[in-house]
N, C-alpha and C positions, 0 to 999 in steps of 0.2 A: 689124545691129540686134538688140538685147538683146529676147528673149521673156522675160516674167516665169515663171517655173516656179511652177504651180500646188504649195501646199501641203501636205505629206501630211495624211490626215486621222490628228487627234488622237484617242486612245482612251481615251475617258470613263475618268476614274478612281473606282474607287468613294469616296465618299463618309464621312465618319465619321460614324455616327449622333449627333443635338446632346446625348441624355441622357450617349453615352460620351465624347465631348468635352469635356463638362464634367465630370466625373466624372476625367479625366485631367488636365485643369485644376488639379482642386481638390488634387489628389494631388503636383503639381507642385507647389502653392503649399505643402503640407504640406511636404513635403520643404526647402524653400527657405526655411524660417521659422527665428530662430534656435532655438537648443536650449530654454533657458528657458520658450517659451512654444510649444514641438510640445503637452505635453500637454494643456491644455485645449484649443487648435489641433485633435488627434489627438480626443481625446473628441466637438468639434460636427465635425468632417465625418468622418471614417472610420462612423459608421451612415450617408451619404451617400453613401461610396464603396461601401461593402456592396451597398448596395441597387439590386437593380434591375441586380448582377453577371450577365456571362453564365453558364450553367452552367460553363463548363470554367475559371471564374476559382477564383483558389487562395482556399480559407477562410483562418480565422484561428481560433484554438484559444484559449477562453479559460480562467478561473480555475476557473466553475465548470464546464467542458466537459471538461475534464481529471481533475476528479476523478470526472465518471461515468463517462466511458471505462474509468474505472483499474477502476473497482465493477464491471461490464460484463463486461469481457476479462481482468481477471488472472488466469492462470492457478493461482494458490494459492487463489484463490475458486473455482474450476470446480472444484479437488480436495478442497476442503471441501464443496460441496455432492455432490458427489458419495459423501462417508463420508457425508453426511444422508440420502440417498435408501437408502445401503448399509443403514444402520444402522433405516432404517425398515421395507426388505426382510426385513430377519431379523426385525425381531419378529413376525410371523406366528406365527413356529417357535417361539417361547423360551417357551410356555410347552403345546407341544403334545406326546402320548406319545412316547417311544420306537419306531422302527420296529419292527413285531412281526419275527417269528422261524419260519420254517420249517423244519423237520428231516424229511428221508426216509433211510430206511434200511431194516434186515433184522435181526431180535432171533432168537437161539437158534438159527444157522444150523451145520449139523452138520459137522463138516468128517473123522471117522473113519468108519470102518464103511460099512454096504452102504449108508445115507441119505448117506453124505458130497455134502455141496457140492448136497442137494437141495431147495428152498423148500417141497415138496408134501408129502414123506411124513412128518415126524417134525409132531407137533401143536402143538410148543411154536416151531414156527419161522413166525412173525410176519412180514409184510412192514409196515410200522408208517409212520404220518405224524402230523408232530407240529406244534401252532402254539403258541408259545409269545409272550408278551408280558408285559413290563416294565413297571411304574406306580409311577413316582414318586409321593411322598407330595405333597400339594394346596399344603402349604406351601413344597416345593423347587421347585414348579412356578410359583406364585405369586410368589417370589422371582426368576425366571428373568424373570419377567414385567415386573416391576419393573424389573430391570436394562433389560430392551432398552427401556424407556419411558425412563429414566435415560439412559442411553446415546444414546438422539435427541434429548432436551433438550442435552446438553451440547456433540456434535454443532451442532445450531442456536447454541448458545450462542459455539462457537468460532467458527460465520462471521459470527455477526454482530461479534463484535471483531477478526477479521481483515478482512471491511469496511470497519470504522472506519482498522483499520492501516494498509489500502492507500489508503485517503481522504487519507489525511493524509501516508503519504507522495509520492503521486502531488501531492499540494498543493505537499507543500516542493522536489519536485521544477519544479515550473511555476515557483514562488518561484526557487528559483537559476538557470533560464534568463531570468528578466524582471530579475533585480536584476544579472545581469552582462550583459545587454544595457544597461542602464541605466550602468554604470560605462562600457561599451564609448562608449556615446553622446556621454556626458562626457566622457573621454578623446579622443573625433575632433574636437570642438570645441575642446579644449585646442590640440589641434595645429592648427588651423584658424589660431586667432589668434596661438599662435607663428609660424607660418608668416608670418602678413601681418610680424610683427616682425622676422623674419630678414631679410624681404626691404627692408628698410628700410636696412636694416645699413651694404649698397655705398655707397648715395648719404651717408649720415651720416660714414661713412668716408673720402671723397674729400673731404667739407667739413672735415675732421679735427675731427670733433664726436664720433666714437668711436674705439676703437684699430684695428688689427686682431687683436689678439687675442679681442675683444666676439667677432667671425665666427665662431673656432675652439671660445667655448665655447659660444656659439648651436646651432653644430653637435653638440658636444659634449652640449648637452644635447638635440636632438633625436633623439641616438642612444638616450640613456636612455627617451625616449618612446616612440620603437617598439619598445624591449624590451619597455616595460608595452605597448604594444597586442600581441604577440605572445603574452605572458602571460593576458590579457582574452582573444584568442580562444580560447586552448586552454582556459581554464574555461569558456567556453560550450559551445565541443565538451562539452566532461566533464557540463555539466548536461544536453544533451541528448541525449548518453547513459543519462542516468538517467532522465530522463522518458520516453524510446525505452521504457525498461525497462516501465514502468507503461502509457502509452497506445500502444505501437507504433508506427507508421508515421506518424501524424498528430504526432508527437514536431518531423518534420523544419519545421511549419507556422512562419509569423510568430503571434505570441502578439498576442492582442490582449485590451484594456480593465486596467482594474488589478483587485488582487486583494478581493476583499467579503468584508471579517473580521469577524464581531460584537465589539460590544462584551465587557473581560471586568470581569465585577461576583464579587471576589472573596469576598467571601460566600455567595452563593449559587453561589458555584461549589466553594465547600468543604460547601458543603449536600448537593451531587448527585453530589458522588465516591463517596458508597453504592454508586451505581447505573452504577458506571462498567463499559464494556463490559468490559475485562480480569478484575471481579469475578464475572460473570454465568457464567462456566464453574463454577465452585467450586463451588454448589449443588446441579447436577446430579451432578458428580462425589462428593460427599460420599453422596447418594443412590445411586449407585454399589456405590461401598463398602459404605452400608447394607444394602443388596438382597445384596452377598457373601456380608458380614454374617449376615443371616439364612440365603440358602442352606444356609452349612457348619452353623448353627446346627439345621437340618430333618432334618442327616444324625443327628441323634442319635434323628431318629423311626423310622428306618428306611424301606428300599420293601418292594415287595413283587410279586408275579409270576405269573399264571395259567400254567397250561400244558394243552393237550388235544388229545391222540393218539387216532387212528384206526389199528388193528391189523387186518389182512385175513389168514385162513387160508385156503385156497384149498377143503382138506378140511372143515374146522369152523369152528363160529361165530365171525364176526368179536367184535370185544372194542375199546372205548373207555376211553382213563383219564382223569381231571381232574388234576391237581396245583395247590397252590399252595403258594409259596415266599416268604419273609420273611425279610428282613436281621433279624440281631440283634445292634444296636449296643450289646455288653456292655461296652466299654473305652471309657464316652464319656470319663472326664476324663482318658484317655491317648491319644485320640485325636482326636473332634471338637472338644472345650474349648480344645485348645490354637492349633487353627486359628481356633477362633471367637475367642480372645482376640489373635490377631497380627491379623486383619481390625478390632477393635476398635481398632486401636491407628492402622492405615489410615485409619477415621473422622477420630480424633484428628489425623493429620499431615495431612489435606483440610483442616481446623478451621486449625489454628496456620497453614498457608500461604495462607487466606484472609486472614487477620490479620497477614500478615507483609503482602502484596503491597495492603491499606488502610492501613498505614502509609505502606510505599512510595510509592505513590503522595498518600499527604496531604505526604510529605517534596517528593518531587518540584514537586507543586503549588506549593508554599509557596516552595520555589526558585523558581521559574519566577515568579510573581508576584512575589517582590522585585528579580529581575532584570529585571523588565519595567520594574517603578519606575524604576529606577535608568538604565533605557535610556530612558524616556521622560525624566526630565530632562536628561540629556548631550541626548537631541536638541534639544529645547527651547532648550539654550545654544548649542548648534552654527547649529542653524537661526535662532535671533537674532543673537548679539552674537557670534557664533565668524563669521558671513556676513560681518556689517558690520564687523569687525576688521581680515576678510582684504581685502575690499574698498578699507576706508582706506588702507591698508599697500599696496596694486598702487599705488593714486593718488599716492599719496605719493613712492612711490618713482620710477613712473616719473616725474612731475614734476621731483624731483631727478635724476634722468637726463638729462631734456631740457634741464632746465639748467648740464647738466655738473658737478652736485656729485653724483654715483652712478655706481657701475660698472655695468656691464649687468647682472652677477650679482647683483646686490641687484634688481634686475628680475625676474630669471630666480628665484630664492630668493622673493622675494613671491607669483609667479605661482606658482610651485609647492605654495607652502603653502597657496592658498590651493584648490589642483588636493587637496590630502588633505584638507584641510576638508570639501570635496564630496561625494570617493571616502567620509569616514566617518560623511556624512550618509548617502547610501546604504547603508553598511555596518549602520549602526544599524535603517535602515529594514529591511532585510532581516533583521536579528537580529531587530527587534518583531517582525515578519511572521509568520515561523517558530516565534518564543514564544507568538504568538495561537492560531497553527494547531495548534500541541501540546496548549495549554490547550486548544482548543474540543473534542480530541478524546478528553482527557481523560472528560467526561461526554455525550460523542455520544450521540446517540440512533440504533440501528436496526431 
């Protein structure tokens, strides 16, 4: 007689909480959508899958999260603010005396005869202490003054355009790991549906509705495809190298949202290259110069120098002297003129290089703006009637295929063309992208 054996007991399994169930849900259905329509898809639920993450789930690094990182942590910003705080240390000093001057010694000390080598008996042997101090003229001191105030503007001036520099290329660094993820994307889907075409191949083949050689160059060109995706990963490596470079370790995150470019209104963006950060050094530095300028220009007033000695005789009255002492710049225009005329000339080349590098950058501008034009219509064509070209041309052709008037390579040739059509949608998008980011940072504000 059969006993039933009691069941072991079952051990509760834990449970998936309903917010992260669905949340993994929805992230499943992301994933599983076609490619065309992940990014709107990607825009309403990833703030859904965000929210309401455990702590230990991985962020996402966006457009503008990357470039304050980069403002943050780079290290060529830490070394310019650091000559800022340098340069603000020292002027304390730059316009303060001279350290004064101590002198101890022994005046008229005997060294013949029965007084030899004695401090006490001969009356002219002094043991003597002297302070001496040095005093620039108000004007060399004033001009020391100038500089080191000179000197922390320009200071400031440089990190706020190296700022802007690392803004912008922390920017276009984020820009080429999201635009060759975006070709990478493209490309997995290309192979997706070659894929389901290849495997059609056998059964079309046995019907003798294709050759067999269609198989060999199906194959043939699938091998071309995972060369470009071999190619596709190592430029993402390489971009995220370079963003590594700018935000560190948050480099390795998934990038998340697209990038928010302002509008560019090319008027008023030639209005405000004045005030373009690259400019904003030049005035201090010219100030610089000036403040030199005048220094060498002070040394034709000459300084000048107190001195005052304490003399102890041990036998007789001790004795005090004053002295004062005066430069006498008699060889000014063989001496200070000719310095003060090469620092003039310092002014001048501060001047012409401000003037070279407002050109520069009006030339630059102006490039950049017609090449933006010029990319803004190819896209326009591409993203209309370059789509729906490439489009008719797959229909068409496979059509003609399935009716056996096409070879498979007029297939494979359609699809492909219409795979660079894509690739140089994206291309272009990433060319505007990176022309926006340059122009905006043309007249940054920091």
């Amino acid at each position: 007689m059969f006993r039933s054996r009691p069941l072991p007991a079952r051990t509760p399994q834990p449970r998936t909480p309903r917010p992260l169930l669905i949340r993994t849900l929805l992230a499943r259905a992301l994933l599983a959508r076609p490619l065309l329509a992940r990014p709107l898809l990607a825009r309403t639920l990833l703030p859904i899958l965000l929210a309401g993450a455990p702590p230990g789930a991985t962020a996402a690094l966006t457009f503008d999260e990357a470039q304050q990182l980069a403002r943050q942590s780079a290290p060529v910003l830490r070394a310019q603010q650091a000559s800022v705080e340098g340069s603000g240390a020292a002027l304390a000093s730059a316009g303060t005396l001279p350290d004064p001057r101590l002198t101890v010694g022994i005046d008229n000390l005997p060294i013949q005869g029965m007084d030899a080598w004695s401090t006490t008996r001969d009356s002219m042997t002094m043991q003597r202490v002297t302070l001496m101090q040095e005093v620039p003229n108000r004007a060399k001191r004033d001009a020391r003054v100038a500089m080191g105030q000179a000197r922390i503007e320009r200071d400031r001036a440089l990190l706020a355009a190296n700022r802007v520099q690392v803004g912008r290329e922390a920017a276009l660094a984020w820009l080429g790991v999201h635009y060759a993820e975006k070709r990478q994307a493209l490309l997995a889907e290309f192979r997706r549906e070659n894929r389901l075409l290849h495997d059609t191949l056998g059964a079309r083949i046995a019907a003798m509705r294709a050759m067999p050689a269609d198989l060999t160059m199906a194959r043939q060109d699938a091998l071309m495809v995972d060369d470009r995706a071999d190619q596709l990963a190592r430029d993402i490596v390489r971009a995220r190298a370079e963003l590594r470079r700018w935000v560190g370790e948050r480099a390795a995150e998934p990038l998340a949202g697209e990038p928010l470019l302002p509008p560019v209104q090319p008027e008023a963006l030639r209005a405000r290259l004045a005030q373009a950060a690259e400019l904003r050094p030049y005035a201090p530095m010219r100030e610089m110069a000036a403040a030199e300028m005048s220094e060498l220009a002070a040394e034709a007033r000459g300084d000048w120098a107190w001195e005052l000695s304490y003399s102890r005789r041990p036998k007789y009255d001790d004795m005090i002297s004053v002295m004062l002492t005066f430069d006498l710049p008699w060889q000014r225009e063989r001496r200070q003129q000719p310095a003060v005329d090469a620092k003039r000339r310092e002014v001048e080349r501060v001047e012409h290089e401000r003037e070279e590098m407002v050109r520069r950058l009006a030339g630059e501008a102006d490039a950049m703006l017609a090449e933006l034009q010029a990319m803004d219509a190819m896209h326009a064509r591409q993203s209309g009637p370059g789509l729906q070209l490439a489009a008719e041309r797959i229909a068409l052709q496979t059509a003609a295929y399935e009716a056996g008037r096409a070879e498979l390579g007029a297939v494979l040739a359609a699809r492909t063309q219409a795979l660079e059509t894509r690739m140089k949608l994206i291309e272009l998008e990433a060319e505007r992208a990176a022309v926006r980011v340059r122009l905006a940072a043309l007249v940054a504000e920091e």
